[in-house]
C-alpha positions as CSV (number, residue, x, y, z in Angstrom):
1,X,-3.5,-28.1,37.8
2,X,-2.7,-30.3,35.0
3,X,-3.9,-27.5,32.4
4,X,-1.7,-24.8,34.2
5,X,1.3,-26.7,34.2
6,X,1.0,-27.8,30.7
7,X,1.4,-23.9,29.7
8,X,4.3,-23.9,31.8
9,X,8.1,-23.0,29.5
10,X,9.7,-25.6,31.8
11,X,7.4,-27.2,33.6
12,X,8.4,-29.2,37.1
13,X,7.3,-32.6,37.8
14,X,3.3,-32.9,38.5
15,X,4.2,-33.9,42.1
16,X,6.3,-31.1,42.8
17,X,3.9,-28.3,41.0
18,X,0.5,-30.1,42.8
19,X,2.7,-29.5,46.4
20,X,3.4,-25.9,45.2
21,X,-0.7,-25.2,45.1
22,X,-1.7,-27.6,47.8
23,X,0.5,-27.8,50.3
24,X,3.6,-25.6,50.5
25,X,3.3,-23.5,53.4
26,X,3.2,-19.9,51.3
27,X,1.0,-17.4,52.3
28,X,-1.9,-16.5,50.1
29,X,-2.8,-13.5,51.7
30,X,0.7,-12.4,51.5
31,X,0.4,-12.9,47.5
32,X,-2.9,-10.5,47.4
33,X,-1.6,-8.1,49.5
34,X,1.6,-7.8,46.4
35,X,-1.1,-8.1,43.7
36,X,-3.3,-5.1,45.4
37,X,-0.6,-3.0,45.8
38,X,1.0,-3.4,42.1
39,X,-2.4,-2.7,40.4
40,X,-1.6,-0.3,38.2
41,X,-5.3,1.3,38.0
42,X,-5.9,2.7,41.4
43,X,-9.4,4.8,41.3
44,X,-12.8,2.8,40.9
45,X,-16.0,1.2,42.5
46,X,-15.6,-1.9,44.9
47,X,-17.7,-4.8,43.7
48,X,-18.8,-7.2,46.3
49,X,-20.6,-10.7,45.4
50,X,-20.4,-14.1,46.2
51,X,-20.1,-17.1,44.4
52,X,-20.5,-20.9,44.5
53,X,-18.8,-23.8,43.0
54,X,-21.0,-27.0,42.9
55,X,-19.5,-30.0,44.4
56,X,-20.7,-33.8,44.3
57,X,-18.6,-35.3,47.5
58,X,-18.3,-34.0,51.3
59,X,-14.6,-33.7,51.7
60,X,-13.7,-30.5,49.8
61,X,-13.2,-27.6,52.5
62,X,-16.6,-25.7,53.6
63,X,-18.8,-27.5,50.9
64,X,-22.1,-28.1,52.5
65,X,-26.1,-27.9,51.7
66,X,-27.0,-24.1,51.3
67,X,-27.8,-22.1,48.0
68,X,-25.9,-22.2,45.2
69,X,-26.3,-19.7,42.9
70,X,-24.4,-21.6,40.1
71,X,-27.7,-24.4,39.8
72,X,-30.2,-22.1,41.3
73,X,-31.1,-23.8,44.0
74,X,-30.1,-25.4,47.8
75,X,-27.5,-27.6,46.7
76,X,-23.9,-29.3,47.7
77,X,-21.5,-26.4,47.2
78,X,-18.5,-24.0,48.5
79,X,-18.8,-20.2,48.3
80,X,-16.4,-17.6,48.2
81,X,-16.7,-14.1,48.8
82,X,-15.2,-11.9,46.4
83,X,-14.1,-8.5,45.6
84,X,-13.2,-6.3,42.5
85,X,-12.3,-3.2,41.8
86,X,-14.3,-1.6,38.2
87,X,-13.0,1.3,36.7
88,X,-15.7,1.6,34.1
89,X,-13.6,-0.3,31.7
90,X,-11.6,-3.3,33.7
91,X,-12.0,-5.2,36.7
92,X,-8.9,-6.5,38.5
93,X,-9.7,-9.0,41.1
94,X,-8.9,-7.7,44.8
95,X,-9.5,-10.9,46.9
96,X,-11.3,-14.2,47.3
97,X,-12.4,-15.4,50.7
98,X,-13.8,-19.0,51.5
99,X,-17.0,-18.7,53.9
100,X,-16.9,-21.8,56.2
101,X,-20.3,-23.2,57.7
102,X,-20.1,-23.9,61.4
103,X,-20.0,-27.8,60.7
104,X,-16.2,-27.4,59.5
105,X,-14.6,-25.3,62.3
106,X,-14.7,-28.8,64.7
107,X,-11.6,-30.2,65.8
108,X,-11.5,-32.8,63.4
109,X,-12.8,-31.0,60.2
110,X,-9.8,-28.5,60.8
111,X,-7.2,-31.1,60.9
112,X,-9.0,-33.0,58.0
113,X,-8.8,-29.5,56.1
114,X,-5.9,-27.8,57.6
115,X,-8.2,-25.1,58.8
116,X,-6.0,-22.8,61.2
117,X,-6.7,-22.4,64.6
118,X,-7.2,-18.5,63.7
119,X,-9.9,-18.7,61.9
120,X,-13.1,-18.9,63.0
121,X,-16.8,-18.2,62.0
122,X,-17.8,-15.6,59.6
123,X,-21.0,-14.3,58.1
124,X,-20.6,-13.4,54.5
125,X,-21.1,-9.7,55.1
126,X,-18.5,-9.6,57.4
127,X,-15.7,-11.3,55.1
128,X,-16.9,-9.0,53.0
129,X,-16.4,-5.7,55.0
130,X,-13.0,-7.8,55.8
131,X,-12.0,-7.2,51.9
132,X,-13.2,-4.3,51.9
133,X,-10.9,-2.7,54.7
134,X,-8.2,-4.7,52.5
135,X,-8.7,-2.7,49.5
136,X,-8.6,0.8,51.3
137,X,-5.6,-0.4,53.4
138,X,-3.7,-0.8,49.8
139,X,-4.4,2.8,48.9
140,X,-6.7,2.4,46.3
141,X,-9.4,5.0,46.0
142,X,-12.8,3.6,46.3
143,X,-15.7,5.9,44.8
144,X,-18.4,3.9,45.7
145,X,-19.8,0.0,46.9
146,X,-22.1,-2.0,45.1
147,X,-23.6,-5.6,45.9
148,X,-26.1,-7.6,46.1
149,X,-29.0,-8.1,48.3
150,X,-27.2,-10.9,50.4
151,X,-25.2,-8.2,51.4
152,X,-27.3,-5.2,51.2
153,X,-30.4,-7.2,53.9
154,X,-27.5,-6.8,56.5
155,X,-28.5,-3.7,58.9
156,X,-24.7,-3.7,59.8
157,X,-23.4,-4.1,56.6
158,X,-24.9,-0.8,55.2
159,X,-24.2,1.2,58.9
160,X,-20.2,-0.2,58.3
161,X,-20.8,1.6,54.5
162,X,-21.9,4.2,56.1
163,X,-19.6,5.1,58.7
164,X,-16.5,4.5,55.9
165,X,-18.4,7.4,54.3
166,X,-18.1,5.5,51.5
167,X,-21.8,5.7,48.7
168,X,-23.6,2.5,47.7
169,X,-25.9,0.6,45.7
170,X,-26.8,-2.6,47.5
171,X,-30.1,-4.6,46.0
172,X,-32.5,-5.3,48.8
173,X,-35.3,-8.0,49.7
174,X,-39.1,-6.6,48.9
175,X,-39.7,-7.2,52.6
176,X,-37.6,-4.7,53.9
177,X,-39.2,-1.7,55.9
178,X,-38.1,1.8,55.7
179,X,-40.0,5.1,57.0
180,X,-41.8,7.0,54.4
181,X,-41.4,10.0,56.0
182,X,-38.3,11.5,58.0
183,X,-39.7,10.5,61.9
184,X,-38.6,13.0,64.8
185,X,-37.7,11.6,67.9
186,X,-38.6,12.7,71.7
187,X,-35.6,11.7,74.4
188,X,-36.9,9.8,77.1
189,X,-38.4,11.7,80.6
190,X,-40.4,11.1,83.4
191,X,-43.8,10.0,83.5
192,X,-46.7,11.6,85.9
193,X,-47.1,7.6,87.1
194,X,-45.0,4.5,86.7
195,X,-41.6,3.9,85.9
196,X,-39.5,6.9,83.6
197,X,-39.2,6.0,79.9
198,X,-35.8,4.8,78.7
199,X,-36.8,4.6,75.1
200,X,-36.8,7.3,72.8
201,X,-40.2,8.4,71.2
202,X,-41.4,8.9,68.0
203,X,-43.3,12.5,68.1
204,X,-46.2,11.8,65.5
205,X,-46.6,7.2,66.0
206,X,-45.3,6.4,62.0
207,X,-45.0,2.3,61.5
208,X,-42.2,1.2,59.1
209,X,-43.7,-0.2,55.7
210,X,-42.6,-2.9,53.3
211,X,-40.4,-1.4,50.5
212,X,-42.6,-3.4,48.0
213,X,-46.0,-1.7,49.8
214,X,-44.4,1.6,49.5
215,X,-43.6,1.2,46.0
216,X,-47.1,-0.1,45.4
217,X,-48.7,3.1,46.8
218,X,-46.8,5.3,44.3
219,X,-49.0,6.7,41.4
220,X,-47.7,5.2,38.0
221,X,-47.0,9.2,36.5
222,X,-43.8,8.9,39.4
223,X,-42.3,6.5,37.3
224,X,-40.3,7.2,34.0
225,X,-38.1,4.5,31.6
226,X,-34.7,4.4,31.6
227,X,-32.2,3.2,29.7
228,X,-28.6,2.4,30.2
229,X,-25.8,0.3,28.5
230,X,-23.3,-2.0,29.9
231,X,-20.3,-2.2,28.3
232,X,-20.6,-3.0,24.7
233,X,-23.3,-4.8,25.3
234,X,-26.7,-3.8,23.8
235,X,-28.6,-0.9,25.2
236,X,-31.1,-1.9,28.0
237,X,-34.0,-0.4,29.3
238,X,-36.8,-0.3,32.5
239,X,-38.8,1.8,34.3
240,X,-38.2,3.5,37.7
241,X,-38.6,5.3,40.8
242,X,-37.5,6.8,43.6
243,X,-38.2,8.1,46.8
244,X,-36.0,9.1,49.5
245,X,-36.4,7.2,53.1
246,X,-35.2,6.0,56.2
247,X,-34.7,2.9,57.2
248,X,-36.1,2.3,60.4
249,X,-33.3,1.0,62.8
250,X,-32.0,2.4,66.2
251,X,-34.7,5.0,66.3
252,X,-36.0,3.9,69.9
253,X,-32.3,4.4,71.1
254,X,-32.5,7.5,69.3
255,X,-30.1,7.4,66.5
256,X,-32.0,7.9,63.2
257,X,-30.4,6.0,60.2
258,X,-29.2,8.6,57.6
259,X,-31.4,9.1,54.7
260,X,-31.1,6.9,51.6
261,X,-32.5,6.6,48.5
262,X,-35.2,3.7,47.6
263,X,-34.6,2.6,43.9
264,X,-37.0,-0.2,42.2
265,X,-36.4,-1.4,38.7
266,X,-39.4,-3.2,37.2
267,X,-38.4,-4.7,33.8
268,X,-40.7,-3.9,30.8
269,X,-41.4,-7.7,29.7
270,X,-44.6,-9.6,30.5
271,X,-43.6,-11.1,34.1
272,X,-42.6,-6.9,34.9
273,X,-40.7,-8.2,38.0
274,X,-39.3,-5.5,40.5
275,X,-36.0,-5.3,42.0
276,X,-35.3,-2.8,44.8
277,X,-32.3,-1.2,45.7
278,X,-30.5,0.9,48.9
279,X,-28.6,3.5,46.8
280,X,-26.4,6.0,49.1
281,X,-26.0,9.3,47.0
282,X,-26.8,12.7,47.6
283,X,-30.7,14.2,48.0
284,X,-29.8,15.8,44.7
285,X,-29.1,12.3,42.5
286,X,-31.7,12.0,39.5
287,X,-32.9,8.6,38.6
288,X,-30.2,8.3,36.3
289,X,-27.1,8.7,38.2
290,X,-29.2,5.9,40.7
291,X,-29.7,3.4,37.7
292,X,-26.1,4.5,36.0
293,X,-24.5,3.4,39.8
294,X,-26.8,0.8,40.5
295,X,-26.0,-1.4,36.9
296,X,-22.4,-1.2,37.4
297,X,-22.3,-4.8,39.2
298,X,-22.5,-6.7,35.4
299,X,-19.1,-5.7,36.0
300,X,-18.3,-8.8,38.2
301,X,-20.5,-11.3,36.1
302,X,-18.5,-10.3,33.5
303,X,-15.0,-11.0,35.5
304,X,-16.8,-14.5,36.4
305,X,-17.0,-15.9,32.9
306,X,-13.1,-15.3,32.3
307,X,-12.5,-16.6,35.7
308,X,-14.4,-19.4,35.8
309,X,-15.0,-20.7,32.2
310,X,-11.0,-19.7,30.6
311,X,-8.8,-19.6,33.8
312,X,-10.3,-22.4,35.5
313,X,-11.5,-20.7,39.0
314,X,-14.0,-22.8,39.5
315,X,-11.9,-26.0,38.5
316,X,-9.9,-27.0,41.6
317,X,-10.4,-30.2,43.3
318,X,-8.1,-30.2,46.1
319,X,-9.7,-30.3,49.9
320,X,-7.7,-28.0,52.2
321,X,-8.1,-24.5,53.6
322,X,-4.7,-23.3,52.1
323,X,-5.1,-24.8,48.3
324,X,-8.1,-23.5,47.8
325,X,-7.1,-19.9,48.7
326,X,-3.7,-20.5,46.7
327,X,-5.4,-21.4,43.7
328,X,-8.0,-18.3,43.9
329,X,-4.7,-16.3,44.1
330,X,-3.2,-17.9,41.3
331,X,-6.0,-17.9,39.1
332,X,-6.4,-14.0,40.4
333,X,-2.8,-13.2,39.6
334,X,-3.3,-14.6,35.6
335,X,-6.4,-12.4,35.2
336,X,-4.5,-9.3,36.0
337,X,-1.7,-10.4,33.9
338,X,-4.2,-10.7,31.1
339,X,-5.7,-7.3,31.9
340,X,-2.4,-5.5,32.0
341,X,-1.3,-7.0,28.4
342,X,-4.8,-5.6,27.3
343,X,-4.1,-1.7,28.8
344,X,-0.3,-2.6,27.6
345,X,-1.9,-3.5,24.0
346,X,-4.8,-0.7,23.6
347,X,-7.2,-3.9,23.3
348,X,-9.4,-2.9,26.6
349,X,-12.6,-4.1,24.3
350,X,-10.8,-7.6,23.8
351,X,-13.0,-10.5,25.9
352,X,-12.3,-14.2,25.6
353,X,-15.6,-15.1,23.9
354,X,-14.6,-11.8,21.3
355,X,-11.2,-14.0,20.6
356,X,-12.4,-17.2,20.2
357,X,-15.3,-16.5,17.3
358,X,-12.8,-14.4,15.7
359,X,-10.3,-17.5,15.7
360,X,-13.2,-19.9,15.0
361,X,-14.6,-17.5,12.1
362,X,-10.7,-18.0,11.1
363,X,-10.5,-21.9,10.9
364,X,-14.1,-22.3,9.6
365,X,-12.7,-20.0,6.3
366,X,-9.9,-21.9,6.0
367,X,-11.5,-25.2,6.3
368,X,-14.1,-24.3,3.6
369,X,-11.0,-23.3,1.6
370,X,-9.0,-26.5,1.8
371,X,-12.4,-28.2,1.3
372,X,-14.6,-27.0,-1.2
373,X,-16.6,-29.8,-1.2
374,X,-17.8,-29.3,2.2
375,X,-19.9,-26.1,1.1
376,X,-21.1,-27.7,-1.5
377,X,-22.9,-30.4,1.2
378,X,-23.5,-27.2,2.9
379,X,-25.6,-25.6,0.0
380,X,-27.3,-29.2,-0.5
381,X,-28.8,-29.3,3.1
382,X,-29.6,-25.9,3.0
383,X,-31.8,-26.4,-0.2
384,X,-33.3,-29.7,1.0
385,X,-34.0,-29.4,4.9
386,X,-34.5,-25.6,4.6
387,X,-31.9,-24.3,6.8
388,X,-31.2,-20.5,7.2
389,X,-27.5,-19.9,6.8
């Protein structure tokens, strides 16, 4: 908070702006309801991750043990679930919500974290289907949902995608089953002896199989290299496949899941690790509208890095329920600032890191300009320690 209100015009006392994010009783849903509805892009893909903030003590709100995907590892750490809307060239940040282990929602960890009474516990997919029906409720036009496989494991998740009609690309676990084959189904009858079935039937007995087992069985000519580019960034490439299939759910009650595609990436390095993907488009999608869709979620790494490492998302150190979520809408709210200057300035290409080399190239010219001497040294401990500049 001290960097923020140093960039204030007129800045307040530190007291007064420090109650303003921590405990002045504004509503921070209220804020990204205003922020969602002022966007002015309104057409794009909804982004879903979630991300963690490492934390050394106990008392910040909903830190615990569990993964942190910052360190790698189980660790002592918040996460937020977070949404964002990608038009192909910005992302504008659409909400942040904190999950909350079980351990917080006692009596006393509400009062010690000004937790309301109204909220209660969440999975991450559902505070994710919660933004979600946020983002529609705004009118902005969603063409399609991408996340990750924390999201995409969850049965419910992908049916809640699929009743909102809305297509996906949601990375998976290798353990996953699906049906090879579209099963048919026999209602349940009478039996000649015994009890009647209540169970529906499957008319030729198919078992689900692993995704990875499936993928194994595939002859290596189904596969073919793709490449794709993100951004500016330098062209990528892999190899893949695809095979439609149905994941194998609710049959016995006689509702068939609807028929998806099953993407796997395997990279073309040494290790050639696979990555499998749910991907929700048409019979008629070729491999490269499923990669083009699928590769679109570098989109939200990207909006993490100005977030976290110039607009200080990840720096808060206050402890209650309502700073927290003021400061993810503050911090939200400057993005989009910074993002509407850019459309406003024709400079959609212009990044943080692009800035800051072309100020550093800047200063390092006009150091070696006030100083001569100082490429000269250079020059001398090139020659002598054989250093490529």
């Amino acid at each position: 908070m001290q960097a923020m209100l140093a960039r204030v015009t007129e800045p307040v006392a530190y007291q007064a702006f420090q109650h303003f994010i921590t405990h002045a009783p504004w509503d921070a849903d209220r804020v990204w309801r205003r922020l969602r509805a002022v966007l002015p892009e309104r057409h794009g893909i909804f982004i879903l991750d979630s991300t963690t903030f490492p934390k050394h003590g106990s008392a910040s709100v909903g830190v615990a043990r569990q993964y942190c995907g910052a360190l790698g590892k189980i660790a002592n750490c918040q996460v937020a679930v977070t949404a964002a809307l990608w038009t192909g060239v910005r992302a504008w940040g659409l909400g942040a919500r904190l999950y909350l282990p079980e351990e917080w929602l006692t009596p006393r960890a509400r009062a010690q974290a000004r937790i309301p009474s109204t909220v209660q516990f969440e999975p991450k997919w559902r505070l994710a289907l919660r933004l979600l029906r946020q983002a529609r409720a705004s009118g902005l036009t969603l063409t399609a949902v991408l996340a990750d496989a924390e999201f995409g494991d969850v049965t419910a998740f992908r049916e809640a995608l699929h009743r909102l009609r809305l297509p996906y690309a949601v990375g998976i676990s290798s353990r996953l089953t699906v049906f090879a084959t579209r099963p048919r189904l026999v209602p349940p009858g009478p039996i000649p002896h015994g009890r009647p079935r209540t169970r529906w039937r499957l008319v030729r007995p198919i078992r689900p199989i692993a995704v990875h087992t499936l993928i194994a069985q595939l002859p290596r000519a189904a596969w073919r290299r793709v490449t794709w580019r993100n951004g500016t960034h330098p062209t990528r490439h892999a190899r893949f496949v695809a095979v439609r299939v149905t994941p194998p759910h609710d049959w016995d009650r006689g509702r068939l899941a609807p028929e998806i595609w099953l993407l796997c990436e395997e990279e073309t390095g040494r290790t050639r690790r696979r990555k499998y993907y749910f991907v929700n488009l048409p019979a008629s999608a070729s491999v490269r509208a499923l990669v083009r869709l699928t590769h679109q979620r570098w989109a939200i790494e990207q909006q993490y890095r100005e977030l976290k490492s110039e607009l200080g998302f990840d720096h808060f150190e206050g402890r209650t329920w309502p700073g927290w979520h003021h400061h993810a809408v503050v911090t939200a709210v400057a993005h989009a600032y910074i993002q509407r200057e850019r459309m406003r300035r024709g400079a959609a290409g212009l990044t943080f890191p692009a800035v800051r080399a072309i100020v550093q190239e800047i200063f390092t010219a006009l150091l070696f300009a006030a100083k001569p001497r100082y490429m000269a040294w250079m020059n001398q401990a090139k020659h002598k320690l054989q250093l490529r500049i």
